[in-house]
PDB file of N, CA, C and O in Angstrom:
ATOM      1  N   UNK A   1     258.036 -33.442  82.336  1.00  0.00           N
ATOM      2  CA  UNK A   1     257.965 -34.878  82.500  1.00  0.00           C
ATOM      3  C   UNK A   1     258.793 -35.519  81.388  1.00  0.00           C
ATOM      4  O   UNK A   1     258.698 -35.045  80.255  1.00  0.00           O
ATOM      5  N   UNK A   2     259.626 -36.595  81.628  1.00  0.00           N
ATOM      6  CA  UNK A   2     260.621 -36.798  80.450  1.00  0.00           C
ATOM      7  C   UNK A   2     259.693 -38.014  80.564  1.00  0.00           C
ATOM      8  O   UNK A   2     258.896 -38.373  81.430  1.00  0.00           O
ATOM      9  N   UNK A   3     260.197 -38.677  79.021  1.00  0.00           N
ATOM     10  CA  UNK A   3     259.981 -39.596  78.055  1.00  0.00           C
ATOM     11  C   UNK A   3     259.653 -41.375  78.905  1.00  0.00           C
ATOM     12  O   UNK A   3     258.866 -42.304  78.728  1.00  0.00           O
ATOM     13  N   UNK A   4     260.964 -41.006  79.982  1.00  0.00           N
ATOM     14  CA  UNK A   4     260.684 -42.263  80.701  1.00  0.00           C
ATOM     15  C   UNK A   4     259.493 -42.216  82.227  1.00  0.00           C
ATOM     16  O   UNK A   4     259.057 -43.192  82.838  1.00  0.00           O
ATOM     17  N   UNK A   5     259.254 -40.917  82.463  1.00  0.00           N
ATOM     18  CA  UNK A   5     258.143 -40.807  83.164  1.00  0.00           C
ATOM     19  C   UNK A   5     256.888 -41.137  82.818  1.00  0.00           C
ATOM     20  O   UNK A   5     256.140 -41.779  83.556  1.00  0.00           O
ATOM     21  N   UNK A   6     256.485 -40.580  81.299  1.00  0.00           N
ATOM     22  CA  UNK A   6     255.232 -40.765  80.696  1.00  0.00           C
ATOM     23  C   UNK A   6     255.007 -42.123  80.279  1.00  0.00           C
ATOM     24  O   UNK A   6     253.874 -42.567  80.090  1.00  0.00           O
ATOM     25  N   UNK A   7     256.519 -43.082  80.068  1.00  0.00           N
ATOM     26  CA  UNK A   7     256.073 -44.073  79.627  1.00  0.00           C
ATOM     27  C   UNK A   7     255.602 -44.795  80.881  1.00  0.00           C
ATOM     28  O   UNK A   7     254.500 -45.320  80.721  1.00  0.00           O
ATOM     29  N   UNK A   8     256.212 -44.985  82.250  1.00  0.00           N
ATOM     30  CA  UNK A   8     255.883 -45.584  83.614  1.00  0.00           C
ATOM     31  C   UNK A   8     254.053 -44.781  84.196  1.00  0.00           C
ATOM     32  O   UNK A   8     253.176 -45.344  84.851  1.00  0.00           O
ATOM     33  N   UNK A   9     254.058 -43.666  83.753  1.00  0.00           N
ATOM     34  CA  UNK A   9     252.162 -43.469  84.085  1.00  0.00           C
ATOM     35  C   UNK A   9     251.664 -44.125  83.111  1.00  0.00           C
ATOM     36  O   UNK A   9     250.509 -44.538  83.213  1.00  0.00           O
ATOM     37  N   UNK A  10     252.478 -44.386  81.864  1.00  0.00           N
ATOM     38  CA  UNK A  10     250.957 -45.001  81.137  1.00  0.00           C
ATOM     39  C   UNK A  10     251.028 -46.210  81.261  1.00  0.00           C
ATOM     40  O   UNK A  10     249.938 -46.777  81.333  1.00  0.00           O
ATOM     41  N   UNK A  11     252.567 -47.284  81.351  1.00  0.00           N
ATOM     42  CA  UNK A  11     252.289 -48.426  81.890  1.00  0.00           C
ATOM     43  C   UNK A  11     251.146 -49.116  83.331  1.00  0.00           C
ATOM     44  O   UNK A  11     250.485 -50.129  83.558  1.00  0.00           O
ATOM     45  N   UNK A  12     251.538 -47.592  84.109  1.00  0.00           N
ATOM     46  CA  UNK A  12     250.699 -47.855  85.424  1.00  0.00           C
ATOM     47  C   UNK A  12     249.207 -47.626  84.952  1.00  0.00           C
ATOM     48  O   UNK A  12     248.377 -48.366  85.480  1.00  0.00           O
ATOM     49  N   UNK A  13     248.908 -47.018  84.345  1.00  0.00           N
ATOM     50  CA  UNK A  13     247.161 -46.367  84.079  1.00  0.00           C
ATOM     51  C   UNK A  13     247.005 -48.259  83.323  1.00  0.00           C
ATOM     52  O   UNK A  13     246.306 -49.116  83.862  1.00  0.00           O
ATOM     53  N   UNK A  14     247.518 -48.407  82.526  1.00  0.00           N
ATOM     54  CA  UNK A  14     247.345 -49.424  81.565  1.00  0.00           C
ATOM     55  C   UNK A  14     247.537 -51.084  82.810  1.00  0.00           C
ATOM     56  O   UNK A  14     247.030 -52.158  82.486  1.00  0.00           O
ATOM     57  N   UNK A  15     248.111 -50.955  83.767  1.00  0.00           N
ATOM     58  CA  UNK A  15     248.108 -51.949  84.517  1.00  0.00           C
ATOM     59  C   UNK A  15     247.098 -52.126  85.469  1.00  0.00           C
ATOM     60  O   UNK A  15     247.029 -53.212  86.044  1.00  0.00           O
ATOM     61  N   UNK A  16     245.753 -50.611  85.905  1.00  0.00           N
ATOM     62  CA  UNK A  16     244.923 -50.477  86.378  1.00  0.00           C
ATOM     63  C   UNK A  16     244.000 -51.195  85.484  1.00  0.00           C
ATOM     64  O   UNK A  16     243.240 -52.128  85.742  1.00  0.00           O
ATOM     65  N   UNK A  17     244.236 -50.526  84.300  1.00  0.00           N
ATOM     66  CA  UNK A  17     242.691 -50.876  83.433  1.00  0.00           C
ATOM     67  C   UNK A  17     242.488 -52.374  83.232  1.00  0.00           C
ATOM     68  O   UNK A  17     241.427 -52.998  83.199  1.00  0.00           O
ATOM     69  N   UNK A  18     243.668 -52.785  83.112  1.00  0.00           N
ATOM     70  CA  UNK A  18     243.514 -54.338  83.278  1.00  0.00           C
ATOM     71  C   UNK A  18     243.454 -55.267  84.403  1.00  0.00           C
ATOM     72  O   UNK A  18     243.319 -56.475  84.207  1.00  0.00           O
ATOM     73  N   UNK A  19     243.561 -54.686  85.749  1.00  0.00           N
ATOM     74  CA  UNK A  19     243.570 -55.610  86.861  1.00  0.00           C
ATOM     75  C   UNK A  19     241.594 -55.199  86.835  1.00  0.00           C
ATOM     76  O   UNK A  19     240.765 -56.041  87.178  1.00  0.00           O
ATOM     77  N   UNK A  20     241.196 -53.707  86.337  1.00  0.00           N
ATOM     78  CA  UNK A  20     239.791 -53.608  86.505  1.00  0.00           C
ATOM     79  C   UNK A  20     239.098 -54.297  85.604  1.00  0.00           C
ATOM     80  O   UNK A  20     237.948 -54.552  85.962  1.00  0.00           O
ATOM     81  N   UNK A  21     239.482 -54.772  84.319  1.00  0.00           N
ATOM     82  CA  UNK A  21     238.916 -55.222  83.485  1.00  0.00           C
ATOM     83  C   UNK A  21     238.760 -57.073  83.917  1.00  0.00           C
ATOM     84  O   UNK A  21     237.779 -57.809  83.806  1.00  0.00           O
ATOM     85  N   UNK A  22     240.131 -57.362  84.413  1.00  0.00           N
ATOM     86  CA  UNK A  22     240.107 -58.969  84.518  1.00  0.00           C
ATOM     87  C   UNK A  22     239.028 -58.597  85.984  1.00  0.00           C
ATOM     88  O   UNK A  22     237.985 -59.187  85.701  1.00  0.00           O
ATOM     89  N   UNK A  23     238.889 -58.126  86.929  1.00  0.00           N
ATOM     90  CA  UNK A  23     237.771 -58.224  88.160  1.00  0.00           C
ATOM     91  C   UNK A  23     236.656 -58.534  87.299  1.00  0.00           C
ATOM     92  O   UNK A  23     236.071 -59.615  87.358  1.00  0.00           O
ATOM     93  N   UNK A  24     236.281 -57.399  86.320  1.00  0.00           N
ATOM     94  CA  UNK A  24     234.833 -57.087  85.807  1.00  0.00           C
ATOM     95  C   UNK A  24     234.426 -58.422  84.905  1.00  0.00           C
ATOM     96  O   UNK A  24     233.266 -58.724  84.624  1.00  0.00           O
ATOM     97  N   UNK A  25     235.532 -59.112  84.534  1.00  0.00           N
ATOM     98  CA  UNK A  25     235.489 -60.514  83.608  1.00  0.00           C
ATOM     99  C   UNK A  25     235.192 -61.380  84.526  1.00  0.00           C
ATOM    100  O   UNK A  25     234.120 -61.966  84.375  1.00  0.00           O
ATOM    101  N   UNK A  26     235.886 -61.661  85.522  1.00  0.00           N
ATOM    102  CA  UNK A  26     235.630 -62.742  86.623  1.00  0.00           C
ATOM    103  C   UNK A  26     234.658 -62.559  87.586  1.00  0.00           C
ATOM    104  O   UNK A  26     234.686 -63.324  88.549  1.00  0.00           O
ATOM    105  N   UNK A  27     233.503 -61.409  87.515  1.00  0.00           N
ATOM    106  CA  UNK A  27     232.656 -60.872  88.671  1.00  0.00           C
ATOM    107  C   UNK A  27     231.644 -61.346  87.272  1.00  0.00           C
ATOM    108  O   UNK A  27     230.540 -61.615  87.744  1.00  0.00           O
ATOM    109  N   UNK A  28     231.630 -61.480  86.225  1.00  0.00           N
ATOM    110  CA  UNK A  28     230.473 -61.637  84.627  1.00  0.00           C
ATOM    111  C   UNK A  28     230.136 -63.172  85.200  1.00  0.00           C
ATOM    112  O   UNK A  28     229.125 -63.619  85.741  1.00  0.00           O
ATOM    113  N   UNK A  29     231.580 -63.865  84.804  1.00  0.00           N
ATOM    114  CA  UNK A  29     231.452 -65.155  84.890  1.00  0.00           C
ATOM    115  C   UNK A  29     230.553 -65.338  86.387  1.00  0.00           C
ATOM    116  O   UNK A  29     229.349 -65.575  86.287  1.00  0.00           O
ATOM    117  N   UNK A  30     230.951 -65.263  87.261  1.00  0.00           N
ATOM    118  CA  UNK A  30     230.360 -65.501  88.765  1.00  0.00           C
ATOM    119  C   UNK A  30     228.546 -65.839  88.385  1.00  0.00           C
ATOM    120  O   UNK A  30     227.725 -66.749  88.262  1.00  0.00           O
ATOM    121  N   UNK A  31     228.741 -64.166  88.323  1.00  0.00           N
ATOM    122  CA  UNK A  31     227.211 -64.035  88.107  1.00  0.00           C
ATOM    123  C   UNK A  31     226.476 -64.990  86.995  1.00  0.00           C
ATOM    124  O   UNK A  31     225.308 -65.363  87.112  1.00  0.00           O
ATOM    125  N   UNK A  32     227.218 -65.284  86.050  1.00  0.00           N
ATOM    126  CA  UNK A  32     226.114 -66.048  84.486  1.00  0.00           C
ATOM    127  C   UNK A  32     226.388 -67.301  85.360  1.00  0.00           C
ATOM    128  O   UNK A  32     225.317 -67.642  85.864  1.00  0.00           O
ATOM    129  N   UNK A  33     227.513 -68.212  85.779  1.00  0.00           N
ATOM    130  CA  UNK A  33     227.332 -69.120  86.720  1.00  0.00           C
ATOM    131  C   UNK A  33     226.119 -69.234  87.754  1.00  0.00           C
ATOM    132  O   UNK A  33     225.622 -70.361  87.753  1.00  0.00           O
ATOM    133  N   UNK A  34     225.604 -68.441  88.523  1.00  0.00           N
ATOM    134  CA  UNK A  34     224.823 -68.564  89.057  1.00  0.00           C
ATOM    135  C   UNK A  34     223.865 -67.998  89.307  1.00  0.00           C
ATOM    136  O   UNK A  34     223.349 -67.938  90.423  1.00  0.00           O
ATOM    137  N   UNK A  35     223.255 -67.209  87.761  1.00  0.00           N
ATOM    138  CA  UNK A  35     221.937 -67.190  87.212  1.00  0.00           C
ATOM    139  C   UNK A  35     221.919 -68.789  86.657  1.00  0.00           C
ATOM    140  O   UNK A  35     220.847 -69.383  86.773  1.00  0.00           O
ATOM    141  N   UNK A  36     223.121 -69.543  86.029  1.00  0.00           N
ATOM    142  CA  UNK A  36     222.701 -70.461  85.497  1.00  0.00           C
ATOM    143  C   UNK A  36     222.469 -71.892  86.651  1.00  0.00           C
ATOM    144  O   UNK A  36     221.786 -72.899  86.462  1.00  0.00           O
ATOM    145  N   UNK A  37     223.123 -71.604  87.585  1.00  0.00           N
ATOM    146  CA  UNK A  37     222.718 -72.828  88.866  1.00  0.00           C
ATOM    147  C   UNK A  37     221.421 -72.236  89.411  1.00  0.00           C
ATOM    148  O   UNK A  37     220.730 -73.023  90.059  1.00  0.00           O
ATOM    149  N   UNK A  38     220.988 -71.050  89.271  1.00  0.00           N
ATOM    150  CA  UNK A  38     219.797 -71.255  90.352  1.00  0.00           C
ATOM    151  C   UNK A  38     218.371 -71.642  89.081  1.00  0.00           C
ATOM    152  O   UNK A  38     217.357 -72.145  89.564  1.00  0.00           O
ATOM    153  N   UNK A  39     218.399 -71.400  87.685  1.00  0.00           N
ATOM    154  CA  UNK A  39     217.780 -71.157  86.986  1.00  0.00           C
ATOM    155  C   UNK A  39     217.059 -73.042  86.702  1.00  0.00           C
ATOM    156  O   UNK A  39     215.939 -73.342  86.288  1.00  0.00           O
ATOM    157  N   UNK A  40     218.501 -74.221  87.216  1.00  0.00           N
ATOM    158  CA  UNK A  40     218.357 -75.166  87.206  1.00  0.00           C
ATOM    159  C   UNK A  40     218.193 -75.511  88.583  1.00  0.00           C
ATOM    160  O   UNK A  40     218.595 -76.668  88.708  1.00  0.00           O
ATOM    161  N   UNK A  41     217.703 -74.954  89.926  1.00  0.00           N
ATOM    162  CA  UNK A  41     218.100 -75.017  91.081  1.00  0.00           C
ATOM    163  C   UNK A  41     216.296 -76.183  91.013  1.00  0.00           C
ATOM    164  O   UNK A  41     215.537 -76.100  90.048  1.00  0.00           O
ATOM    165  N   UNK A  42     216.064 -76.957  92.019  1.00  0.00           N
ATOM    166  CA  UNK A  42     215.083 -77.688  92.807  1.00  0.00           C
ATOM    167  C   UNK A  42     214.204 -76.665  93.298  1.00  0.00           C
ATOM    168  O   UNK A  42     212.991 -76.604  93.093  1.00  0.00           O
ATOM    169  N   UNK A  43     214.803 -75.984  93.863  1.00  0.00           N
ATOM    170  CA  UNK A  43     214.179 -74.917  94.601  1.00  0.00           C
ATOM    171  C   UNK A  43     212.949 -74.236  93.726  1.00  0.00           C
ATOM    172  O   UNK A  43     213.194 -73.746  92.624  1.00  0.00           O
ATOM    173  N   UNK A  44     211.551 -74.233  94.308  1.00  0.00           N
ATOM    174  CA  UNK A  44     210.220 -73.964  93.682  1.00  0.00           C
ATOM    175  C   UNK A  44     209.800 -72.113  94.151  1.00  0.00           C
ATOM    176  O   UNK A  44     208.853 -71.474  93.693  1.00  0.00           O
ATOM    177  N   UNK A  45     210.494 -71.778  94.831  1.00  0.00           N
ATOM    178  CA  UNK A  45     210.223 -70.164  94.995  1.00  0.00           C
ATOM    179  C   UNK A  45     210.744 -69.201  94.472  1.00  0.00           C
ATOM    180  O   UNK A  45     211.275 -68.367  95.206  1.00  0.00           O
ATOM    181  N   UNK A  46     210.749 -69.041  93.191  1.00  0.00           N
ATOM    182  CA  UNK A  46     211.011 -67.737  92.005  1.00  0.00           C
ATOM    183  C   UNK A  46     211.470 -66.579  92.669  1.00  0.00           C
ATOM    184  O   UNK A  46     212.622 -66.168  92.529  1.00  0.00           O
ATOM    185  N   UNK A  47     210.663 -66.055  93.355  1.00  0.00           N
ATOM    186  CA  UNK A  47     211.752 -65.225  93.814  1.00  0.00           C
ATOM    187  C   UNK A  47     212.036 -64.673  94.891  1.00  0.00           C
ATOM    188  O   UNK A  47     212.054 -63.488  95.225  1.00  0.00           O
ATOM    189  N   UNK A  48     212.388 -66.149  95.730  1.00  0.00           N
ATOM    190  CA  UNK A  48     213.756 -66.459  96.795  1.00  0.00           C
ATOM    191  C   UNK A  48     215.097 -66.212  95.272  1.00  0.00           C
ATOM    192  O   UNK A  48     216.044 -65.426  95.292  1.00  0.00           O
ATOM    193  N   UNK A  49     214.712 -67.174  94.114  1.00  0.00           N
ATOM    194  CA  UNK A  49     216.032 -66.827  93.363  1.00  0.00           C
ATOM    195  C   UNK A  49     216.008 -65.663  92.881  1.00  0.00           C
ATOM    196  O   UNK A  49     217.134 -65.232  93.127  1.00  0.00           O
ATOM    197  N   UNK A  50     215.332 -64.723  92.247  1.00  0.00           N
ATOM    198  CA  UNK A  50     215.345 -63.614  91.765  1.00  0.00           C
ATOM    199  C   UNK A  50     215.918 -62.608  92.962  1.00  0.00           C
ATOM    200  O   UNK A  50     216.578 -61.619  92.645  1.00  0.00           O
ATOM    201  N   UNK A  51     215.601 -62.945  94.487  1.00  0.00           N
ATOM    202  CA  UNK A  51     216.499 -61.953  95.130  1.00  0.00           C
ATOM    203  C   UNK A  51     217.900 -62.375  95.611  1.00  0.00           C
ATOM    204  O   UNK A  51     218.696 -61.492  95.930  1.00  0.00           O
ATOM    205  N   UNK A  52     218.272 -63.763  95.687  1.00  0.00           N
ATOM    206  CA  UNK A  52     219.470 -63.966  96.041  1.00  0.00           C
ATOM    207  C   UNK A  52     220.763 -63.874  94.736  1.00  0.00           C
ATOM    208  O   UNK A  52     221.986 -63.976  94.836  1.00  0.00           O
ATOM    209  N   UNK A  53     219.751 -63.606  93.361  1.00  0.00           N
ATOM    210  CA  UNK A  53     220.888 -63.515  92.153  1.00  0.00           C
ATOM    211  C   UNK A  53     220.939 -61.596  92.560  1.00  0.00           C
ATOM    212  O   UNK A  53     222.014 -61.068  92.278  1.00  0.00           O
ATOM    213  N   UNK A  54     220.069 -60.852  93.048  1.00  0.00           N
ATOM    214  CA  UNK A  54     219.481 -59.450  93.279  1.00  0.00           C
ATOM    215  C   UNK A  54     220.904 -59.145  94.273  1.00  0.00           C
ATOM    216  O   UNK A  54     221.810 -58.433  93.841  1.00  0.00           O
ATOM    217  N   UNK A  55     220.945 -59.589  95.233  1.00  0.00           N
ATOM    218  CA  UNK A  55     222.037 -59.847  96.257  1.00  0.00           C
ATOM    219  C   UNK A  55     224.029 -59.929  95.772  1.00  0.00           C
ATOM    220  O   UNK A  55     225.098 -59.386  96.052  1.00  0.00           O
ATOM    221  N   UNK A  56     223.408 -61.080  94.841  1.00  0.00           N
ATOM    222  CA  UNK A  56     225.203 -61.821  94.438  1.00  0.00           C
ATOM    223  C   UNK A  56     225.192 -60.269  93.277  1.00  0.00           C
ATOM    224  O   UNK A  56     226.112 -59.451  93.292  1.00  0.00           O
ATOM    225  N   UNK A  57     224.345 -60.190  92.642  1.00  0.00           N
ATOM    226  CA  UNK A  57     224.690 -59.087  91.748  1.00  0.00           C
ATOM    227  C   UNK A  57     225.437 -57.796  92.410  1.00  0.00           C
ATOM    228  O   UNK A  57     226.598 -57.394  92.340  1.00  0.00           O
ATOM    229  N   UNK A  58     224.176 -57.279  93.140  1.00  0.00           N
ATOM    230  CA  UNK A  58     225.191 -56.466  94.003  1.00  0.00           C
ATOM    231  C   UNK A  58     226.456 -56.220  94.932  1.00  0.00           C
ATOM    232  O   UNK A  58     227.073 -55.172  95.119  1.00  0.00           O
ATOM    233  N   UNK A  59     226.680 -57.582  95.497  1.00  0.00           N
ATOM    234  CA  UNK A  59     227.779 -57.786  95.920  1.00  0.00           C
ATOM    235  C   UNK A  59     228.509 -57.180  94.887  1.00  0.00           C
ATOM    236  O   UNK A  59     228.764 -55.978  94.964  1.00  0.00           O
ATOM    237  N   UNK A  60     228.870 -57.837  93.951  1.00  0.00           N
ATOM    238  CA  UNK A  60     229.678 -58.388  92.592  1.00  0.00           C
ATOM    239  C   UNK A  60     230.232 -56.889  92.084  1.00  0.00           C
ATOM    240  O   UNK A  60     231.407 -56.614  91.843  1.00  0.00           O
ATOM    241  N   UNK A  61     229.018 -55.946  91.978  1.00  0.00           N
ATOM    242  CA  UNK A  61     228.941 -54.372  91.591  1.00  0.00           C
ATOM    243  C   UNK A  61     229.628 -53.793  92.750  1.00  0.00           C
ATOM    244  O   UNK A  61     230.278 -52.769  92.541  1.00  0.00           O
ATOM    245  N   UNK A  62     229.592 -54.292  93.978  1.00  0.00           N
ATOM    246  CA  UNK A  62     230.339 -53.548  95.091  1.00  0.00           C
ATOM    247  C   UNK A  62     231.697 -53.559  94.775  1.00  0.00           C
ATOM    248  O   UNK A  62     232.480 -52.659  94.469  1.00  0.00           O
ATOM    249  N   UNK A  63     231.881 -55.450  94.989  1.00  0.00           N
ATOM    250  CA  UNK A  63     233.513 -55.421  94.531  1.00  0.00           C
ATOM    251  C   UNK A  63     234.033 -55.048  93.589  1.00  0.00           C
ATOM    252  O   UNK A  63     235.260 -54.950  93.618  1.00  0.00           O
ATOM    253  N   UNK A  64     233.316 -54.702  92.411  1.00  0.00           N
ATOM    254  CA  UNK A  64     234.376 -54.255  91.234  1.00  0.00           C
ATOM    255  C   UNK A  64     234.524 -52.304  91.975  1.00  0.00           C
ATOM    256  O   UNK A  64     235.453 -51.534  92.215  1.00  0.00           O
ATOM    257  N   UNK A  65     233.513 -52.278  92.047  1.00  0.00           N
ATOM    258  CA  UNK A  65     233.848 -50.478  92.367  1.00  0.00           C
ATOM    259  C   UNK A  65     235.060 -50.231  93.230  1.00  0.00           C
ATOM    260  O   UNK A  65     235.827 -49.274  93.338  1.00  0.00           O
ATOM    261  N   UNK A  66     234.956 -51.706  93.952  1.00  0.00           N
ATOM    262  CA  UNK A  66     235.974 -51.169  95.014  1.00  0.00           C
ATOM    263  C   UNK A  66     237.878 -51.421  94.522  1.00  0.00           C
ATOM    264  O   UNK A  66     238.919 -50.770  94.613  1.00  0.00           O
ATOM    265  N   UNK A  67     237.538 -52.460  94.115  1.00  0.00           N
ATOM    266  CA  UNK A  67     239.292 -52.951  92.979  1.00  0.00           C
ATOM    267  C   UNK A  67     239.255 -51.685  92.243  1.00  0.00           C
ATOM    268  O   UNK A  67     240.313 -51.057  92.207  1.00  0.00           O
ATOM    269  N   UNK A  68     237.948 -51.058  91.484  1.00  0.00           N
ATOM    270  CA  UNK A  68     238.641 -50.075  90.500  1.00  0.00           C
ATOM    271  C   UNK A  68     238.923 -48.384  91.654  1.00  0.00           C
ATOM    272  O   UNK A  68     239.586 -47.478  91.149  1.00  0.00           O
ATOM    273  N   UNK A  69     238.456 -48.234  92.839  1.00  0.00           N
ATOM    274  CA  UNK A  69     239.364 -47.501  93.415  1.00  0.00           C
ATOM    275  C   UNK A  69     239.804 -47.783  94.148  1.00  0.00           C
ATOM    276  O   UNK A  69     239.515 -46.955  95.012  1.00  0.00           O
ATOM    277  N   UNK A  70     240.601 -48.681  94.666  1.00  0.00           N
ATOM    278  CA  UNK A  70     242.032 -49.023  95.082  1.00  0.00           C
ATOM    279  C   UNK A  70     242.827 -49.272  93.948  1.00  0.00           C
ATOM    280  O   UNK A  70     244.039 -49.204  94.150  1.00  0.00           O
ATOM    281  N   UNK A  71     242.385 -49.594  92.588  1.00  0.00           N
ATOM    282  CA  UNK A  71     243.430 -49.374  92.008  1.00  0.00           C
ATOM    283  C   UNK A  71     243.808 -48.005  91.341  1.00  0.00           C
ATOM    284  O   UNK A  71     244.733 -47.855  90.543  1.00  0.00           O
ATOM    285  N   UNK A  72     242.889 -46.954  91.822  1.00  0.00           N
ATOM    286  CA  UNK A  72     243.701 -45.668  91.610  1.00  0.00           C
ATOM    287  C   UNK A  72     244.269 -45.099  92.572  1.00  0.00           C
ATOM    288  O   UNK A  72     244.486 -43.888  92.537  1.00  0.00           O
ATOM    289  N   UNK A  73     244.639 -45.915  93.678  1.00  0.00           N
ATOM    290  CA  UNK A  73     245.226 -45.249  94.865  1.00  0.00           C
ATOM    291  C   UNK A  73     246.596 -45.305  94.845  1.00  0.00           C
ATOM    292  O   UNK A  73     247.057 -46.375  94.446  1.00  0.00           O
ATOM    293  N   UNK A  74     247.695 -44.103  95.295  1.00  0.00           N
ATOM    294  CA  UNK A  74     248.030 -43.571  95.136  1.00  0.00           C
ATOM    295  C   UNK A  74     249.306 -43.750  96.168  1.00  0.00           C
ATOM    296  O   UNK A  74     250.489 -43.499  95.935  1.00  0.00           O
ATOM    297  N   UNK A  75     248.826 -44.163  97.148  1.00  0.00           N
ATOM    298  CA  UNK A  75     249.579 -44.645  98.338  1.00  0.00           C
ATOM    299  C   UNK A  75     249.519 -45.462  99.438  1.00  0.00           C
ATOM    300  O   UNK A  75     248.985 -46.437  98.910  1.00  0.00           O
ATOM    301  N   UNK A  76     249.682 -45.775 100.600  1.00  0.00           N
ATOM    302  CA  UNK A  76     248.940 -46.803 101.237  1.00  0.00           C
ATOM    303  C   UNK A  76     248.029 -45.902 102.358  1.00  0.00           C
ATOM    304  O   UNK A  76     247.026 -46.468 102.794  1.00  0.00           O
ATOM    305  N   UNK A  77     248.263 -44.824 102.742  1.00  0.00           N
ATOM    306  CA  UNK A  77     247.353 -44.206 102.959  1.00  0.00           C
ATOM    307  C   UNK A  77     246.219 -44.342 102.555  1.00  0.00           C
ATOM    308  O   UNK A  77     245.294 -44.764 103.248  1.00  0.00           O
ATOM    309  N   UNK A  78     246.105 -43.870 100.919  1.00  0.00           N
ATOM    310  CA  UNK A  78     244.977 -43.542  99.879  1.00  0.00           C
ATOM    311  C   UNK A  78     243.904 -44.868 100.173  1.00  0.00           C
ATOM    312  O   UNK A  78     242.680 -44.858 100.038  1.00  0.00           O
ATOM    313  N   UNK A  79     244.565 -45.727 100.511  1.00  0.00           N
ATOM    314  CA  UNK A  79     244.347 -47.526 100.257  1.00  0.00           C
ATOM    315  C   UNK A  79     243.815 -47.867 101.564  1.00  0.00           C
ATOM    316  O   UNK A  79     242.922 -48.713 101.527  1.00  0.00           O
ATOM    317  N   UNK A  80     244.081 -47.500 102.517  1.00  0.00           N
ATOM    318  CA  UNK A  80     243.366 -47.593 103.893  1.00  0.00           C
ATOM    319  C   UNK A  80     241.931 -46.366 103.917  1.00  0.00           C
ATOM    320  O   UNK A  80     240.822 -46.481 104.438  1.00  0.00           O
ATOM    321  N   UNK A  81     242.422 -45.442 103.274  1.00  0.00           N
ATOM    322  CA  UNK A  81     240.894 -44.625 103.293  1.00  0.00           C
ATOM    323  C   UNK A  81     240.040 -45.312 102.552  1.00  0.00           C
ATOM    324  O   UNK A  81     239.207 -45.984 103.161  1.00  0.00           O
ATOM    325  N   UNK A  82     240.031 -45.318 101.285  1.00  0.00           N
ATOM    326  CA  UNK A  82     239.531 -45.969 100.178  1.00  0.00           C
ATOM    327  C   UNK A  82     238.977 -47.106 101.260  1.00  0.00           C
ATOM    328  O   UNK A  82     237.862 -46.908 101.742  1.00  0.00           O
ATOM    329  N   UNK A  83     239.482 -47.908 101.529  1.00  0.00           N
ATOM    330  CA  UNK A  83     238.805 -49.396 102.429  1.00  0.00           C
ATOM    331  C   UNK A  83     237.894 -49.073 104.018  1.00  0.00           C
ATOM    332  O   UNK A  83     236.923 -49.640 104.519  1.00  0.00           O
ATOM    333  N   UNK A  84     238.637 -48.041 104.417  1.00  0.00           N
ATOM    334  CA  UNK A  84     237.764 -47.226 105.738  1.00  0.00           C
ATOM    335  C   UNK A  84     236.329 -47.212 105.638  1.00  0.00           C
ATOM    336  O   UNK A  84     235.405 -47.703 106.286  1.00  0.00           O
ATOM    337  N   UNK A  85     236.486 -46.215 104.228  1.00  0.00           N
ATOM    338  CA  UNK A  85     235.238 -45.845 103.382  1.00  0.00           C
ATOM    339  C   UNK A  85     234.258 -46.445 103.194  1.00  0.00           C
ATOM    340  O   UNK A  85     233.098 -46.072 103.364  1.00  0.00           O
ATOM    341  N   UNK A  86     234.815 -47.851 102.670  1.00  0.00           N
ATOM    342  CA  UNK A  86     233.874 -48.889 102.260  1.00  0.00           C
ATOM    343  C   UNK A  86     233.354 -49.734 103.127  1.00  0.00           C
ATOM    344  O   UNK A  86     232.326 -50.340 102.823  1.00  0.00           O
ATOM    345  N   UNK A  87     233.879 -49.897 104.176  1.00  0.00           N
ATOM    346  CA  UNK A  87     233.342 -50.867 105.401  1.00  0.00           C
ATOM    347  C   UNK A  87     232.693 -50.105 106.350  1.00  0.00           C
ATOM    348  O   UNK A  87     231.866 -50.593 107.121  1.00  0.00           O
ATOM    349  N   UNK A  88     233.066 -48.742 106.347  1.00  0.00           N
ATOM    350  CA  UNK A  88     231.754 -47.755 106.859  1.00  0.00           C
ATOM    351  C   UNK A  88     230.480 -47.494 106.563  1.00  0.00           C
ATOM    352  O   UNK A  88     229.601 -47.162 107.358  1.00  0.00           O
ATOM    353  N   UNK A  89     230.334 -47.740 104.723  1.00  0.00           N
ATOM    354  CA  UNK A  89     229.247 -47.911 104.057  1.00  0.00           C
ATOM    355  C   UNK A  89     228.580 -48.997 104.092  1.00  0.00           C
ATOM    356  O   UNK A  89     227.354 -48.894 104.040  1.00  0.00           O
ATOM    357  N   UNK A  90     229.388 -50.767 104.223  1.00  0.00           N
ATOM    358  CA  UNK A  90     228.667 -51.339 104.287  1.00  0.00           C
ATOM    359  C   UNK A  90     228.412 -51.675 105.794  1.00  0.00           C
ATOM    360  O   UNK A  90     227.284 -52.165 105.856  1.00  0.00           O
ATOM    361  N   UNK A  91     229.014 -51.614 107.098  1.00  0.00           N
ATOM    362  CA  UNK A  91     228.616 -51.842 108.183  1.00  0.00           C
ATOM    363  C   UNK A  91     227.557 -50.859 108.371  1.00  0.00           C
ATOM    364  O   UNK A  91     226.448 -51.337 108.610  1.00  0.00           O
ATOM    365  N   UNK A  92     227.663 -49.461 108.311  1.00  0.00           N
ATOM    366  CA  UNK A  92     226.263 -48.684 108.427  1.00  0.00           C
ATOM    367  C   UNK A  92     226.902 -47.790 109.071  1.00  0.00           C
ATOM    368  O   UNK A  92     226.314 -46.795 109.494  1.00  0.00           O
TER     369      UNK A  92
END
């Protein structure tokens, strides 16, 4: 592997970790947003909110898993399985 190969995998590894890192930043915010709207919400049933933050959380944990493998995919193949995968799991 020459010099300019290793530098293009580690740019690419290093361009993953950060498209996974900015998801995992913007999936934080989501969520503290709306622990903090329902926490001020009208709404008197504790936990109707405790399961719909139960819900957005998991969503939130779905989508990052799923950005961080598509972003190790490999080809567009890799990228249609990877997504196959996931809508098989969540349709049932």
């Amino acid at each position: 592997m020459t010099d300019k190969e290793r530098l293009e995998s580690l740019t690419s590894i290093e361009n993953d970790v950060q498209i996974t890192e900015r998801t995992k930043h913007a999936m934080e915010i989501y969520v503290n947003w709306l622990q903090s709207a329902m926490s001020g919400s009208p709404w008197t049933n504790v936990d109707l909110n405790k399961k719909l933050l139960s819900y957005a959380t998991d969503n939130v944990t779905a989508a990052v898993a799923l950005v961080e493998k598509l972003s190790h995919a490999k080809n567009l193949e890799a990228v249609v399985k990877i997504q196959t995968d996931n809508d098989v799991r969540f349709w049932g």
